[in-house]
C-alpha positions in Angstrom: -30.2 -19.4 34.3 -26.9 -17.2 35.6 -24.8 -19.2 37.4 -23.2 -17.7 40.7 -19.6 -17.5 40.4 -19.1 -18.5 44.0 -20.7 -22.2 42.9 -19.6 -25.0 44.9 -17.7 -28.2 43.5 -19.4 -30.6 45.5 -23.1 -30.8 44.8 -23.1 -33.7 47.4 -22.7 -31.6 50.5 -25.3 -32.3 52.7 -28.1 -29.6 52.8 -28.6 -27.8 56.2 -31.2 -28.6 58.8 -35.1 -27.8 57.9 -34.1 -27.1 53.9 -37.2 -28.8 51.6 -37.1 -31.5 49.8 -37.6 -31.9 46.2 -37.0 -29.5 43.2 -38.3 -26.8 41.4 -38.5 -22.6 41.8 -40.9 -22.7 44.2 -38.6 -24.7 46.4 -35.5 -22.8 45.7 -37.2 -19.9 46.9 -38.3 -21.1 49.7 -35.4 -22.9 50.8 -33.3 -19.4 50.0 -35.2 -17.7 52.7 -35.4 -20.8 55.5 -39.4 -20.6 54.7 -39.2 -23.6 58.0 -38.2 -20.8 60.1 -41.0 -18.2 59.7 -42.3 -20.6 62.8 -40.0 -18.6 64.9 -41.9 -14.9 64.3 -45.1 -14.7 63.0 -46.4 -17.0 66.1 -45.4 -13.7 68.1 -46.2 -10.8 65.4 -49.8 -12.7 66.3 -49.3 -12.4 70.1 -48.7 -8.8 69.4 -51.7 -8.4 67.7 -54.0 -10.4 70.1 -52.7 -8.3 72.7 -53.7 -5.3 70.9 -57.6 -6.5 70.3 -57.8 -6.3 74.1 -58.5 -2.6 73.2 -59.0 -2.3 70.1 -61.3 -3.5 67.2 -59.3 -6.2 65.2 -60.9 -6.3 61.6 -60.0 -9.7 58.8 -58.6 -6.8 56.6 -56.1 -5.6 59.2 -54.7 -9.5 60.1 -54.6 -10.5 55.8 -52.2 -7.0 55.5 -50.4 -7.9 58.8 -49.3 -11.5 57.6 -48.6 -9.9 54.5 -45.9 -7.2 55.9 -44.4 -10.0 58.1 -44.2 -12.3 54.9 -42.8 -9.8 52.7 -40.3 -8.4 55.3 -39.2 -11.8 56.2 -38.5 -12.8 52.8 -36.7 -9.8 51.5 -34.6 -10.0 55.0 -33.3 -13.2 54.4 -32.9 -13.3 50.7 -30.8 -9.6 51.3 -29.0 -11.4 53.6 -28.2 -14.7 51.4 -27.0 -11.9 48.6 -24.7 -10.2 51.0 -23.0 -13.7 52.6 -23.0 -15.8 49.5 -19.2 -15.4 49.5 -18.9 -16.3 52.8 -21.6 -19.3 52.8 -19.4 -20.3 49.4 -16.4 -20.9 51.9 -18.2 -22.1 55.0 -18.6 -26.3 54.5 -22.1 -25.8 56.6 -23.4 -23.5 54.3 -21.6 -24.5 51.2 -24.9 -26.1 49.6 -27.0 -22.8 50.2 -29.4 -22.0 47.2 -26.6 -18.9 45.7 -23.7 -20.2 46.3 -24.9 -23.5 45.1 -26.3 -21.8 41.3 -29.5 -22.7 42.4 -30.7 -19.1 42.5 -28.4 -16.6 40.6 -27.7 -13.2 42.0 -29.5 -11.5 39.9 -32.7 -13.4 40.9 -32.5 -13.0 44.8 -32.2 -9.3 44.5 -35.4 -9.0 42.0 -37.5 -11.2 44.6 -35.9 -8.8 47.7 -36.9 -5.9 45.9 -40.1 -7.3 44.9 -40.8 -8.3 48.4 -39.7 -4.9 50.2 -42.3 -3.2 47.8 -45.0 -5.6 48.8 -44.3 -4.7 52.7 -44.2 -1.3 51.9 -47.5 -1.1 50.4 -48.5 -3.9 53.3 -47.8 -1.3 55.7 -49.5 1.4 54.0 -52.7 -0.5 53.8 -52.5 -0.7 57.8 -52.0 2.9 59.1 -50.2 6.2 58.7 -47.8 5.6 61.6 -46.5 1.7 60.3 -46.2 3.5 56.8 -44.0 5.6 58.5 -42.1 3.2 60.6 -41.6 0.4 57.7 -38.9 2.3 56.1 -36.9 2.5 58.9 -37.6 -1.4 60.0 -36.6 -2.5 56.8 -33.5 -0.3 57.0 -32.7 -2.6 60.4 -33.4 -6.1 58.9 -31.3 -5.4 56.1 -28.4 -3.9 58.6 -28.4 -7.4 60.3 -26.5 -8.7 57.4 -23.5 -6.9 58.2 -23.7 -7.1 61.7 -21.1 -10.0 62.0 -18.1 -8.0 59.7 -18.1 -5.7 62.6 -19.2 -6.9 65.9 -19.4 -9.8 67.9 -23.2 -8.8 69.3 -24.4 -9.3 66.1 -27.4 -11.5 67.9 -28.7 -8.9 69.8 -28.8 -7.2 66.1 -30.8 -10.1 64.9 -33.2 -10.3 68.1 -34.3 -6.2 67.5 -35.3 -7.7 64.1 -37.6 -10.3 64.9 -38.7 -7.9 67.5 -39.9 -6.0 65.3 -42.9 -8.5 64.5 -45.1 -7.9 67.8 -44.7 -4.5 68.0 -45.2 -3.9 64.4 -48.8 -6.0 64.4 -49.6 -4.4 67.8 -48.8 -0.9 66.4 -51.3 -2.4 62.9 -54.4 -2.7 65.3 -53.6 -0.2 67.3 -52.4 3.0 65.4 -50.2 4.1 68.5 -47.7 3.2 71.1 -49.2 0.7 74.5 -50.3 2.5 77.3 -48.4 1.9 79.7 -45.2 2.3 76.8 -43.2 -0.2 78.9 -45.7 -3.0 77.8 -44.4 -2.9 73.9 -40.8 -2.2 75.3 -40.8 -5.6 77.4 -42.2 -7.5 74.8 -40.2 -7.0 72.7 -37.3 -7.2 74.7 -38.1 -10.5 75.6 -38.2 -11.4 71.7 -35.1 -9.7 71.7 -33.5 -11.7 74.0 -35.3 -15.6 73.7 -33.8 -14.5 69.5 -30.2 -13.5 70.6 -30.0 -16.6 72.8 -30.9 -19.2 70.2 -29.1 -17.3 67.9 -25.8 -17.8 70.1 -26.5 -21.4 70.4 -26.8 -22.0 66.4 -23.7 -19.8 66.1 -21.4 -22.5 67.8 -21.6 -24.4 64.6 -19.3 -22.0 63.5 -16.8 -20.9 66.2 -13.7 -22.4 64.2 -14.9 -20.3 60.8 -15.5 -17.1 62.2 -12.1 -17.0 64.0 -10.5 -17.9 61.0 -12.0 -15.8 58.2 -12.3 -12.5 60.5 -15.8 -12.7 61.4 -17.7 -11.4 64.5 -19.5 -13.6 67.2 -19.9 -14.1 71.0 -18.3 -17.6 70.1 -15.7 -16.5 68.6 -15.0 -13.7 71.2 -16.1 -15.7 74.3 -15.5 -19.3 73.2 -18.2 -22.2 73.3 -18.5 -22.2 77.2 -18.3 -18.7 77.2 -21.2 -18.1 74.6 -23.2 -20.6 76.4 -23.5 -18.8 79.6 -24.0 -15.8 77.8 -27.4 -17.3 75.8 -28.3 -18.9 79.3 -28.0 -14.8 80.5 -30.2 -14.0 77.9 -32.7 -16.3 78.0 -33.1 -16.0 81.7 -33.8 -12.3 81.2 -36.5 -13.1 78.2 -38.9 -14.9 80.4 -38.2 -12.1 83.2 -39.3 -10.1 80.5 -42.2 -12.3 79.1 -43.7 -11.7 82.6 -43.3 -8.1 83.0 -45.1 -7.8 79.9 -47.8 -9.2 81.2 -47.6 -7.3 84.4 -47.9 -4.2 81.9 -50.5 -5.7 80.1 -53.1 -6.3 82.8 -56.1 -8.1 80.8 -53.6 -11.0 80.7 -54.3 -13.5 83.0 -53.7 -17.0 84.8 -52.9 -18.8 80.9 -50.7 -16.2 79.7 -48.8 -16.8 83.2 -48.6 -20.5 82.5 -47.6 -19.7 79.1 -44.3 -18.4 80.3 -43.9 -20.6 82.6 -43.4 -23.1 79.8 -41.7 -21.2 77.8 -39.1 -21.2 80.8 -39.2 -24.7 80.9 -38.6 -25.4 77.2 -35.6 -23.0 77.3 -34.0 -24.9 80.6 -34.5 -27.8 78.0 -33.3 -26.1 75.3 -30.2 -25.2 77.3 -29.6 -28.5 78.5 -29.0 -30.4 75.1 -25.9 -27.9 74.3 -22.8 -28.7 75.6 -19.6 -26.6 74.6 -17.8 -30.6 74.0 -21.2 -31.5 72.6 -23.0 -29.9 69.7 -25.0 -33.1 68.1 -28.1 -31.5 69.2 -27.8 -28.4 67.7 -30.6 -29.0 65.4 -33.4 -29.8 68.0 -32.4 -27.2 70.7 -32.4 -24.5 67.5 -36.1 -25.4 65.2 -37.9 -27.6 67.1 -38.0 -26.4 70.6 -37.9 -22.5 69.7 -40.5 -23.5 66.9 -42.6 -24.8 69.7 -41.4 -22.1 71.6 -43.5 -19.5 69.8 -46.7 -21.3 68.4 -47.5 -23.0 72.2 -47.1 -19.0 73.5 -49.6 -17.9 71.1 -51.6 -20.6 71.8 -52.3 -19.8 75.6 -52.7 -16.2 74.7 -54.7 -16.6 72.1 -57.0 -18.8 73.5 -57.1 -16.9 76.9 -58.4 -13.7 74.7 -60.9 -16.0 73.2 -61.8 -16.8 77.0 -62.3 -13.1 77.9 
């Protein structure tokens, strides 16, 4: 196997937070694309397309392509953006035992499985309708802009957040064919997404205040320091579950348990919130996966079953 020239010296840096255990291809892959953290979109690419069944026929075929595009597109996202940062995660102690830098996965062998994967969501997308065949170019085209984001501004969160977004509108637009009527329903969704992303992201982002100053990167932490960013992601958060509920204003088969989904949604992010501290970042971890993991599969779950209700 190639070895990356950017290989670390110290194969006993601790791995980062939700990386697999063991060894193997299989989990090389998987730990080059955070497979743990596909918790944090797909729950709401299926919220997308539950909402959607409210009008139109769902059929098996449509939700196998659907998880296919989101796999696909999540994969060759974050294995195009381990390609283009493996010089920077070679420098940056957090991100020094990543699976490039760290010749676990050469070069060479990320961009094979990225292109692989783009193909994959390509023909995903074409297997759904005319308009996501149309649209999948120009999502991939954002996903893989994210990477760069943070070489050239500090809101590259919000950059992120547009991406992930992209998961309920894309399985809504799967079912649907077309844009929600009212258009404002799709819009708020996924500008909640957009936001409950952007905030997390700001929070996980604190890790690296110290780097990004000093090697010329973009972030709000770096721009606004840690107190600064903090208030910031507690901005954005707040306007995600203002969001959340005009969605389902817009959306009006929703109901009582989509309600009291957001409402805990708002609760877990006050949680969330409270375990970050700008003199404090021990909890990093558990305000970042767990609660936003939870986050998104206990949404789907009250609209999910609420449908089933109907």
């Amino acid at each position: 196997m190639a070895r990356s020239k950017f290989k670390i010296q110290n194969s006993n840096f601790p791995a980062e937070g939700q990386t697999l255990r063991g060894a193997g291809r299989l989990v090389d892959y998987s730990n080059l694309v955070k497979l743990p953290h596909t918790v944090f979109a797909l729950p709401f690419a299926l919220v997308g397309a539950t909402l959607a069944s409210y009008r139109y026929p769902v059929r098996a075929g449509q939700v196998v392509w659907i998880l296919l595009a989101f796999t696909s597109a999540r994969f060759a996202a974050m294995g195009f953006n381990r390609i283009v940062d493996r010089s920077i995660d070679a420098l940056n102690p957090r991100t020094q035992a990543r699976e490039i830098p760290a010749g676990k996965v050469s070069v060479r062998q990320a961009a094979a499985a990225v292109a692989l994967a783009s193909v994959l969501f390509l023909v995903s997308a074409a297997n759904l309708n005319r308009l996501c065949l149309l649209l999948a170019p120009l999502a991939l085209g954002w996903i893989f802009l994210y990477s760069y984001t943070k070489r050239f501004t500090r809101w590259a969160h919000l950059v992120l957040g547009v991406a992930l977004a992209i998961a309920p509108v894309g399985a809504y637009l799967a079912v649907s064919g077309e844009w929600s009527r009212p258009a404002g329903g799709l819009f708020a969704l996924a500008g909640a997404v957009l936001c409950w992303v952007a905030g997390f992201d700001i929070l996980y982002s604190l890790q690296d205040e110290s780097f990004d100053r000093q090697h010329g990167l973009y972030s709000v932490p770096a721009a606004f320091g840690a107190r600064g960013a903090i208030w910031i992601s507690r901005l954005l958060h707040l306007s995600c579950v203002a969001r959340f509920l005009t969605a389902g204003l817009l959306f009006p088969e929703t109901g009582r348990l989509y309600e009291a989904g957001v409402g805990l949604i708002a609760a877990m992010l006050v949680y969330e919130q409270s375990l970050v501290r700008a003199d404090d970042l021990s909890k990093i971890d558990a305000a970042f996966f767990n609660i936003n993991g939870a986050i998104s599969v206990v949404f789907l779950a009250f609209v999910f079953v609420e449908r089933m209700l109907a």
